[in-house]
MDAnalysis code that builds the backbone (N, CA, C; Angstrom):
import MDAnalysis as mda
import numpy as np

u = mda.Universe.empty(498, n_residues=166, atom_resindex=np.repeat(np.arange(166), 3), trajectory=True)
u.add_TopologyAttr("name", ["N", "CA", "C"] * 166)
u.add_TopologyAttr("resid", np.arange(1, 167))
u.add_TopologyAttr("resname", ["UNK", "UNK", "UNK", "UNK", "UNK", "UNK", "UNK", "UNK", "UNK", "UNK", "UNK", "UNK", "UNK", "UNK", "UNK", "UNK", "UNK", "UNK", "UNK", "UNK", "UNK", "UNK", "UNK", "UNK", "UNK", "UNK", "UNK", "UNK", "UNK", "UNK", "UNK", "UNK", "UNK", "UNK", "UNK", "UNK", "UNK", "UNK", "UNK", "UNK", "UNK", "UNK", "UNK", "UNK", "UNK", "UNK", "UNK", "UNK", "UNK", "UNK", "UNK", "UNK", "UNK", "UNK", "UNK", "UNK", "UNK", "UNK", "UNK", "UNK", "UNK", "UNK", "UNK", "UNK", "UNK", "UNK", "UNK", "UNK", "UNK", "UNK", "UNK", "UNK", "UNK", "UNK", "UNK", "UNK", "UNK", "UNK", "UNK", "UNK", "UNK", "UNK", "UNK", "UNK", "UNK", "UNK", "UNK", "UNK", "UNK", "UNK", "UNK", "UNK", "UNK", "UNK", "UNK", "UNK", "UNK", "UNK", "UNK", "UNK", "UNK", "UNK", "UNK", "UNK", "UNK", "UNK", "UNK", "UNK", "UNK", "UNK", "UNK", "UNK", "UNK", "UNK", "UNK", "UNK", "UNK", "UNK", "UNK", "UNK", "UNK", "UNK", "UNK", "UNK", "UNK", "UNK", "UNK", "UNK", "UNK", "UNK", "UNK", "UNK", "UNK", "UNK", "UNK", "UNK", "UNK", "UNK", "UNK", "UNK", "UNK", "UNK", "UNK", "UNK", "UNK", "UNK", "UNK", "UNK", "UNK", "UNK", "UNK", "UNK", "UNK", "UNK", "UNK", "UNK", "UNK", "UNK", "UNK", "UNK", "UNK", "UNK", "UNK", "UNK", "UNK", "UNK"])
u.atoms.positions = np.array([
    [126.314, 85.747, 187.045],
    [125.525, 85.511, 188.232],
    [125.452, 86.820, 188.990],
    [124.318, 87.167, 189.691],
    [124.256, 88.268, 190.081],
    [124.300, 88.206, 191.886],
    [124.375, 88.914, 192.669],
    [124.551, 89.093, 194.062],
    [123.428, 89.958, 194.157],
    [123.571, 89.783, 195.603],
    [122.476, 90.675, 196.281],
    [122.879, 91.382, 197.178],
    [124.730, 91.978, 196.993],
    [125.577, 92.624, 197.067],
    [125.074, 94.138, 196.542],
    [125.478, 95.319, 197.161],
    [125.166, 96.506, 196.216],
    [126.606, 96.922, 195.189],
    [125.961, 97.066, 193.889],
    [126.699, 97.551, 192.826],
    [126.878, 95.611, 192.156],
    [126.199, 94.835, 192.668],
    [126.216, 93.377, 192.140],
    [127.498, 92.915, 191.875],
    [128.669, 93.437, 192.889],
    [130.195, 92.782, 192.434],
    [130.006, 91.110, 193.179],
    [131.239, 90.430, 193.096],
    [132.001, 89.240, 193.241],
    [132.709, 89.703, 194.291],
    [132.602, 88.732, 195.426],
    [134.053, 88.589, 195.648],
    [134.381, 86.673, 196.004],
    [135.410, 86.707, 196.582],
    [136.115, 85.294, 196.803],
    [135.363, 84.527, 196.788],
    [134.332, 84.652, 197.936],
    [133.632, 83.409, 198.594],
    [132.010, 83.419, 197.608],
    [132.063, 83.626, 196.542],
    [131.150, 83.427, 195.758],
    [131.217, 82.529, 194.885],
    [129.502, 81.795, 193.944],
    [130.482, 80.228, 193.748],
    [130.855, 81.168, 191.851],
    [132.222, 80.453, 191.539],
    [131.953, 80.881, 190.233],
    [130.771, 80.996, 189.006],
    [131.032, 81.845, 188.295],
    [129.910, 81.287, 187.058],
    [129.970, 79.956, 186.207],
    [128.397, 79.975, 186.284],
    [128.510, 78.433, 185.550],
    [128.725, 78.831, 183.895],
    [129.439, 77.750, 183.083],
    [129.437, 78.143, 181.384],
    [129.124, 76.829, 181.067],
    [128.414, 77.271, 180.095],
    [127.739, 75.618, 178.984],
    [129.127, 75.521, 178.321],
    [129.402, 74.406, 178.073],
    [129.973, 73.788, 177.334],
    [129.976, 72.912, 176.418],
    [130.462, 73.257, 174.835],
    [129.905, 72.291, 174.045],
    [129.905, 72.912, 172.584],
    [129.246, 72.390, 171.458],
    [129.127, 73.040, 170.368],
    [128.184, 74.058, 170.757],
    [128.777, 75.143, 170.120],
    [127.631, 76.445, 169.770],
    [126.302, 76.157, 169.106],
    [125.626, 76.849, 169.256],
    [124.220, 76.685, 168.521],
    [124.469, 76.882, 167.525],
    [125.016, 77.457, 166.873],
    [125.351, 78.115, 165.366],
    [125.604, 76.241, 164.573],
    [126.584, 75.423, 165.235],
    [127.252, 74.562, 164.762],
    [126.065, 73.560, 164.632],
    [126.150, 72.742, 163.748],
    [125.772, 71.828, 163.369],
    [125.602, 70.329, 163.466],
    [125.463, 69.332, 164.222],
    [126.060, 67.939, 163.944],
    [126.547, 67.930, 162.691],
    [127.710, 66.892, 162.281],
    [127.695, 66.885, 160.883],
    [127.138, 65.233, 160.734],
    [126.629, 65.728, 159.181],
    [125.677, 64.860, 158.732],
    [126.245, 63.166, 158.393],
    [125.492, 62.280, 158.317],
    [126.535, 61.014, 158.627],
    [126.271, 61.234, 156.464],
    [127.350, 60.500, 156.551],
    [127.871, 60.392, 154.903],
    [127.207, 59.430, 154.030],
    [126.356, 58.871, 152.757],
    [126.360, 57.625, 152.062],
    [127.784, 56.973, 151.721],
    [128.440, 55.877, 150.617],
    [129.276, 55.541, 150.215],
    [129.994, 56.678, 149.421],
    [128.461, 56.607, 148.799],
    [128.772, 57.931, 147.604],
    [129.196, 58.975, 147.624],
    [127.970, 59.606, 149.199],
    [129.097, 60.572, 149.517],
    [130.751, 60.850, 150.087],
    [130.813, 59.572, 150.594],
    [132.012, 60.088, 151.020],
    [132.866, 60.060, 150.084],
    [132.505, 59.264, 148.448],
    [133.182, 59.371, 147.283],
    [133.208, 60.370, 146.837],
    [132.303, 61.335, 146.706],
    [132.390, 62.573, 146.426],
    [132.987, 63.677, 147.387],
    [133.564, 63.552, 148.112],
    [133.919, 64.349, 149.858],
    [135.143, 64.079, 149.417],
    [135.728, 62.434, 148.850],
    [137.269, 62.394, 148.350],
    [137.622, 62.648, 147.483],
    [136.773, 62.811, 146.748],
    [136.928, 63.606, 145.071],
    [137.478, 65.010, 145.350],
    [136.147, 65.697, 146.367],
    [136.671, 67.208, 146.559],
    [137.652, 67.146, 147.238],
    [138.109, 66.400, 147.986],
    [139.631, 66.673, 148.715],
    [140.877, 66.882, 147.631],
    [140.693, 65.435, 146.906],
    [141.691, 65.384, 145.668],
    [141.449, 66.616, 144.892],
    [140.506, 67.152, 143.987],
    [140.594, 68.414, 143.481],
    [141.257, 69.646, 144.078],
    [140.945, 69.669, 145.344],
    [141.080, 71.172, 145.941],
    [142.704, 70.822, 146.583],
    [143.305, 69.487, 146.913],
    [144.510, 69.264, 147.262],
    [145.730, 69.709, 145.451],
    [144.621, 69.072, 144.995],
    [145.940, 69.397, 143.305],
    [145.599, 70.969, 142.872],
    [144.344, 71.519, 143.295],
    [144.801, 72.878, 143.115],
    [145.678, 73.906, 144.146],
    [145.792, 72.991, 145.241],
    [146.815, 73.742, 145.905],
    [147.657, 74.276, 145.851],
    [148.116, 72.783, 145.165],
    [149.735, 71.898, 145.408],
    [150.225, 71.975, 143.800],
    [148.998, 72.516, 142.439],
    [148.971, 72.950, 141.439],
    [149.762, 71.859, 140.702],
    [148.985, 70.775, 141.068],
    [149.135, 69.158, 140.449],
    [148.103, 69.207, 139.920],
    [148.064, 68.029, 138.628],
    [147.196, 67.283, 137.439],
    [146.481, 66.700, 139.655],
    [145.395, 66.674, 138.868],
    [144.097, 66.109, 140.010],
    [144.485, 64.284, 139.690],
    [144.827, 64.040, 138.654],
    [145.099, 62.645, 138.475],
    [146.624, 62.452, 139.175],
    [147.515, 63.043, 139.275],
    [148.635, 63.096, 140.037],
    [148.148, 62.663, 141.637],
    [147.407, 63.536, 141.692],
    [147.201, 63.691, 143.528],
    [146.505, 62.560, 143.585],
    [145.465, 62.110, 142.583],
    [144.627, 60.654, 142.670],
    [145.430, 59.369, 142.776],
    [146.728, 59.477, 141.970],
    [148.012, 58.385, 141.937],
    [148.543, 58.248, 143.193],
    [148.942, 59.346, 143.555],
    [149.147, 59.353, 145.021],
    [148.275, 58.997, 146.168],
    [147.290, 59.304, 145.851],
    [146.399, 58.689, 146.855],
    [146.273, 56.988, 146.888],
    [146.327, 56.684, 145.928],
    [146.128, 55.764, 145.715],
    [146.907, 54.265, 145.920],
    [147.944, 55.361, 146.441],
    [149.233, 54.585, 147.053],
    [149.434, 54.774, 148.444],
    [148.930, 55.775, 148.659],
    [149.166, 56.233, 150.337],
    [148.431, 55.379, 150.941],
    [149.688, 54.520, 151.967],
    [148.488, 53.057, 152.717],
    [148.458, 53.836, 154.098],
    [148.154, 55.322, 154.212],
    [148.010, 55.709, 155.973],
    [146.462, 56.262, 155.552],
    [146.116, 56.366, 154.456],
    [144.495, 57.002, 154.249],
    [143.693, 55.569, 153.646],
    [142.092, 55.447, 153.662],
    [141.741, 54.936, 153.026],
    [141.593, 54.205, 152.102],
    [141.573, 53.418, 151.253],
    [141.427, 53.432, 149.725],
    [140.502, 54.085, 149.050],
    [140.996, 54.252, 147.908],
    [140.082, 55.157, 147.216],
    [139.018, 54.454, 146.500],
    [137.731, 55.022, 146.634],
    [137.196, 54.407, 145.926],
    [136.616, 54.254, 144.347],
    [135.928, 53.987, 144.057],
    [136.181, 53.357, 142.102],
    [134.973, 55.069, 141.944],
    [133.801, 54.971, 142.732],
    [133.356, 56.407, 141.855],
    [133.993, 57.690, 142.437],
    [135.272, 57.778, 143.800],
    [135.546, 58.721, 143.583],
    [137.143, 58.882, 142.019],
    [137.152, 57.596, 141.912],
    [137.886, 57.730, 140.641],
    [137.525, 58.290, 139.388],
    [135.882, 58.036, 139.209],
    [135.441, 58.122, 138.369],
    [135.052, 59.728, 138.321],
    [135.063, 60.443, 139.430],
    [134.755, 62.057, 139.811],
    [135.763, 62.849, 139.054],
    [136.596, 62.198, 139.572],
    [138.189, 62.783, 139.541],
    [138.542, 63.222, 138.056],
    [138.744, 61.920, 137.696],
    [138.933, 61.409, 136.025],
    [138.203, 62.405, 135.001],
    [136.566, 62.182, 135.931],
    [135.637, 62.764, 134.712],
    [135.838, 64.262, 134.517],
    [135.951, 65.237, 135.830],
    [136.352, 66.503, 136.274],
    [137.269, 66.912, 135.394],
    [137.868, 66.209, 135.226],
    [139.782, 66.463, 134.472],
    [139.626, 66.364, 133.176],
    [139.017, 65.141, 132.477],
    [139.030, 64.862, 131.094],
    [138.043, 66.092, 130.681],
    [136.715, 66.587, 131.506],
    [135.649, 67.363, 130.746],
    [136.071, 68.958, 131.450],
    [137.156, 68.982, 131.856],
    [137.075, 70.581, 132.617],
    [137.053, 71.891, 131.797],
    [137.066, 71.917, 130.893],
    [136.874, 72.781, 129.901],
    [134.976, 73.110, 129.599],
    [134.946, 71.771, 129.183],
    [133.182, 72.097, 129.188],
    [132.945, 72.362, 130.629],
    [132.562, 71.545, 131.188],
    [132.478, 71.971, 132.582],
    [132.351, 73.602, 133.243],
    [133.338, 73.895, 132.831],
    [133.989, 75.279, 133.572],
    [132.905, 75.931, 132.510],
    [133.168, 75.601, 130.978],
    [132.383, 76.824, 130.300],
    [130.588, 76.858, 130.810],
    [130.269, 75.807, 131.188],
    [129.006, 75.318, 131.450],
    [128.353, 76.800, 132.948],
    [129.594, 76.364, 133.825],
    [129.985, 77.082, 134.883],
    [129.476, 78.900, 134.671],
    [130.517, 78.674, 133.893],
    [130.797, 80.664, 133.265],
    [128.912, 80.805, 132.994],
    [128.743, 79.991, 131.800],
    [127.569, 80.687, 131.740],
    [126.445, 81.193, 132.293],
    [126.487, 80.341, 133.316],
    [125.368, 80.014, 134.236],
    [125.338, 81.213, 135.328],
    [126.457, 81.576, 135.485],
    [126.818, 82.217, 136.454],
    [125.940, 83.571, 136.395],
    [125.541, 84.633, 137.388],
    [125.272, 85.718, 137.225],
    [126.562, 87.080, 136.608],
    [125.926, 88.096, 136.221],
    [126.867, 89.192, 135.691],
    [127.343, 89.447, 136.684],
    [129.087, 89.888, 136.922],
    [130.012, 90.735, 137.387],
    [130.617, 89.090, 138.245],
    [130.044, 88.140, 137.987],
    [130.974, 86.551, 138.652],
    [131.597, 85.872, 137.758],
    [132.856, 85.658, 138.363],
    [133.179, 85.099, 137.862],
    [133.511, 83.470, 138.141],
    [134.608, 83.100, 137.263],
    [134.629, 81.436, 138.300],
    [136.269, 81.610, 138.752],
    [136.773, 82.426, 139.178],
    [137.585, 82.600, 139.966],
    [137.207, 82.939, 141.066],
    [136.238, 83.627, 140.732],
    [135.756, 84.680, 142.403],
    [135.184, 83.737, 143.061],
    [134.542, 82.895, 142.771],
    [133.832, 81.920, 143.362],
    [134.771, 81.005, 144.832],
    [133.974, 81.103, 145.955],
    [134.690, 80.004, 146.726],
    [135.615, 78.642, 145.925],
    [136.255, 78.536, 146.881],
    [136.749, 77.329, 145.919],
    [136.358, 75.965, 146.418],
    [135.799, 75.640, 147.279],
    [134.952, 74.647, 147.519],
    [133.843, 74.745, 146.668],
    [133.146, 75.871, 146.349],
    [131.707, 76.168, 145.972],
    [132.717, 75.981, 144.354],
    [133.316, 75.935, 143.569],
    [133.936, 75.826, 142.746],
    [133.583, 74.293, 142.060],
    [134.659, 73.646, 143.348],
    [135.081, 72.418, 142.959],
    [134.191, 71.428, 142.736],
    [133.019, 72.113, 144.269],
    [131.644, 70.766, 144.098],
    [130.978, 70.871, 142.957],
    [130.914, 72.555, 142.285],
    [130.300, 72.700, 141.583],
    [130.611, 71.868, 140.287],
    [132.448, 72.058, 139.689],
    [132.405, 70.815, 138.954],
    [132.029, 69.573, 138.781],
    [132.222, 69.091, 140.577],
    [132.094, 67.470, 140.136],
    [130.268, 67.239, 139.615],
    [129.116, 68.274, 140.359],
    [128.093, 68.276, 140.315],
    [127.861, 68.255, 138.620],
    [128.352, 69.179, 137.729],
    [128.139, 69.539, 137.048],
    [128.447, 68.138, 135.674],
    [129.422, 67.816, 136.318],
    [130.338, 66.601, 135.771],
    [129.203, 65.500, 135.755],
    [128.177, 65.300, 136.990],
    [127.513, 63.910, 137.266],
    [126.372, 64.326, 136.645],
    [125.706, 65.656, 136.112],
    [124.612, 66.070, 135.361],
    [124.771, 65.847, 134.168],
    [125.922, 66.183, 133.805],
    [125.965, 66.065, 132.437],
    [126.595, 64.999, 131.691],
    [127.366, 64.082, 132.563],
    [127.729, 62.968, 132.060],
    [127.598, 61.808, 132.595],
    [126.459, 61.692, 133.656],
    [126.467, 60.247, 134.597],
    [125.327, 60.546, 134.544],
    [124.614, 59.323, 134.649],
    [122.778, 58.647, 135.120],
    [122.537, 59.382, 136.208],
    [123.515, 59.964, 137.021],
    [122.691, 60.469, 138.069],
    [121.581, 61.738, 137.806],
    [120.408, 61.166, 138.938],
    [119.367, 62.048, 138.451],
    [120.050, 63.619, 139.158],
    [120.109, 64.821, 138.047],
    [120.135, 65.700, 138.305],
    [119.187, 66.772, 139.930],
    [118.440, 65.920, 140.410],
    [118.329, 66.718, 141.832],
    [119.265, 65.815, 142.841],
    [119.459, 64.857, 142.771],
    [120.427, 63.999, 143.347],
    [122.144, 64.834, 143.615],
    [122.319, 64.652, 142.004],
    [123.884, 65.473, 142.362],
    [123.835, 67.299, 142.561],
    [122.401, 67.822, 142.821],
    [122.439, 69.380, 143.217],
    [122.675, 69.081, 144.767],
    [121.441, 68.326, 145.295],
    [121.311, 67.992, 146.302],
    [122.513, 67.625, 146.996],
    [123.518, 66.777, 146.864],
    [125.056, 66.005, 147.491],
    [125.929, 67.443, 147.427],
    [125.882, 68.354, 146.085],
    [126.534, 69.535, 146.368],
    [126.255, 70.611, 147.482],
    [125.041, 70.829, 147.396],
    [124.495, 71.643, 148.424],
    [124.971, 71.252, 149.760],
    [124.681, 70.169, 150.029],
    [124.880, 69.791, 151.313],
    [126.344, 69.442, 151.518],
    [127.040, 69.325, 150.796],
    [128.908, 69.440, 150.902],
    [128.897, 70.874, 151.238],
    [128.708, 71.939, 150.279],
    [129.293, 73.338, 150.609],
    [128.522, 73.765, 152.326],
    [127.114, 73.098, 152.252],
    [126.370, 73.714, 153.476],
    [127.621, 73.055, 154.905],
    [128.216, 71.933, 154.567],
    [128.941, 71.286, 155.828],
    [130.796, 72.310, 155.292],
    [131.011, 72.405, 154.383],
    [132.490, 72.569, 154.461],
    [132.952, 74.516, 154.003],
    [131.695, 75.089, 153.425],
    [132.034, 76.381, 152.621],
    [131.021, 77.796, 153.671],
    [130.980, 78.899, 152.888],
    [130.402, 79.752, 153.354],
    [128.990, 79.586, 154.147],
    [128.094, 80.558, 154.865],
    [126.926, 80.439, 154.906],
    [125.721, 80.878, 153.573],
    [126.670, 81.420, 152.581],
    [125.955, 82.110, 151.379],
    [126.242, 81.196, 149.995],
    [127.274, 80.076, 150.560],
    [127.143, 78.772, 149.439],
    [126.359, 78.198, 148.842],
    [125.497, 77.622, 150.070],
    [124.428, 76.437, 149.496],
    [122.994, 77.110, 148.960],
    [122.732, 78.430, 149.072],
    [122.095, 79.054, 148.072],
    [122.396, 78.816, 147.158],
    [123.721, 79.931, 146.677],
    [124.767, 80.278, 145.298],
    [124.418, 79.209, 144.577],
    [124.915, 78.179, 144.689],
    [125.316, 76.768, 144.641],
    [124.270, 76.286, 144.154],
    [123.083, 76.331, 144.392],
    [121.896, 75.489, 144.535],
    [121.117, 76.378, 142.997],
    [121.272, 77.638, 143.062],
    [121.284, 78.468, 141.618],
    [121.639, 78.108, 140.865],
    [123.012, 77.773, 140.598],
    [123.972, 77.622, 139.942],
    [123.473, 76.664, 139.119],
    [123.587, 75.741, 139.966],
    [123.500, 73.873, 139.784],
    [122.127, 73.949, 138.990],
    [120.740, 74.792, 139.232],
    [119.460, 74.446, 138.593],
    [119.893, 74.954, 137.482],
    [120.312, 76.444, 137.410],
    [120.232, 77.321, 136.090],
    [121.056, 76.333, 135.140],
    [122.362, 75.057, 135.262],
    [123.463, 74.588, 134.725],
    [122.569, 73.626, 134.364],
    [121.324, 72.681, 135.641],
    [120.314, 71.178, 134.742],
    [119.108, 71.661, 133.844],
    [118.725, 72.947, 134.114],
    [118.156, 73.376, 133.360],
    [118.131, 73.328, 131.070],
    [119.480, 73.569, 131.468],
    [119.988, 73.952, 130.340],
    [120.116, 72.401, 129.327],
    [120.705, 71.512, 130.089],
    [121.026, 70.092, 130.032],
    [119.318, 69.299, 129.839],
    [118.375, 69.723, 130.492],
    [116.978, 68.944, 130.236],
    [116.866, 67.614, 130.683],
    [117.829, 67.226, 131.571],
    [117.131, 66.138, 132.121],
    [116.276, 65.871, 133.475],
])
């Protein structure tokens, strides 16, 4: 706030400055969830919790699954989980290829990682229509990962259904 003071100082009897308060512009609402998604939101928790904690992802799923202070889990984020784990080899190689030169899939965020599996997981082995599970990824990394994710990500994911043809 400015005065009509010379040199525009403050003193006492001036009223303070006003400040907005609130989310930044930068920030986002976050987006309300489907079922699905939030099956897939617990999938990525469970993945990125057992790579922490450098547990089998089915470990951390057992556990969850017992823990009566969270949710229950639900049957397709079981089916995320499961599928991630049993196919992570293809998966990952699917990953590698796709990827551009000098990336790797270490370097990669690890959110932008993980969605990328389960995405990759529901393209290539579930009915889901392939813009469907790019789309649920994108918009996970756009709410939880970098600002240079849901590009990456969105590359990734075409160059990976591409290949697959459906």
């Amino acid at each position: 706030m400015s005065t009509n003071r010379p040199g525009g100082g403050r003193n006492a009897q001036d009223p303070p400055e006003l400040q907005l308060v609130g989310p930044a512009e930068s920030q986002k609402p976050p987006r309300k969830l489907s079922t699905r998604s939030k099956a897939r939101k617990r999938a990525l928790d469970i993945l990125f919790e057992a790579e922490i904690r450098r547990l089998s992802p089915i470990e951390v799923l057992t556990e969850r699954d017992h823990d009566e202070v969270t949710p229950p889990v639900r049957v397709f984020t079981h089916e995320l989980v499961h599928g991630v784990e049993e196919n992570l080899d293809d998966i990952d190689d699917r990953i590698r290829a796709a990827l551009a030169v000098g990336w790797t899939l270490e370097r990669m965020p690890r959110i932008d990682r993980l969605m990328s599996r389960i995405a990759v997981f529901e393209i290539e082995y579930t009915d889901i229509h392939n813009t469907v599970a790019i789309a649920e990824a994108v918009a996970m990394v756009d709410d939880l990962s970098t600002d240079d994710s849901p590009p990456f990500v969105n590359g990734l994911l075409a160059r990976i259904a591409e290949t697959i043809g459906r």
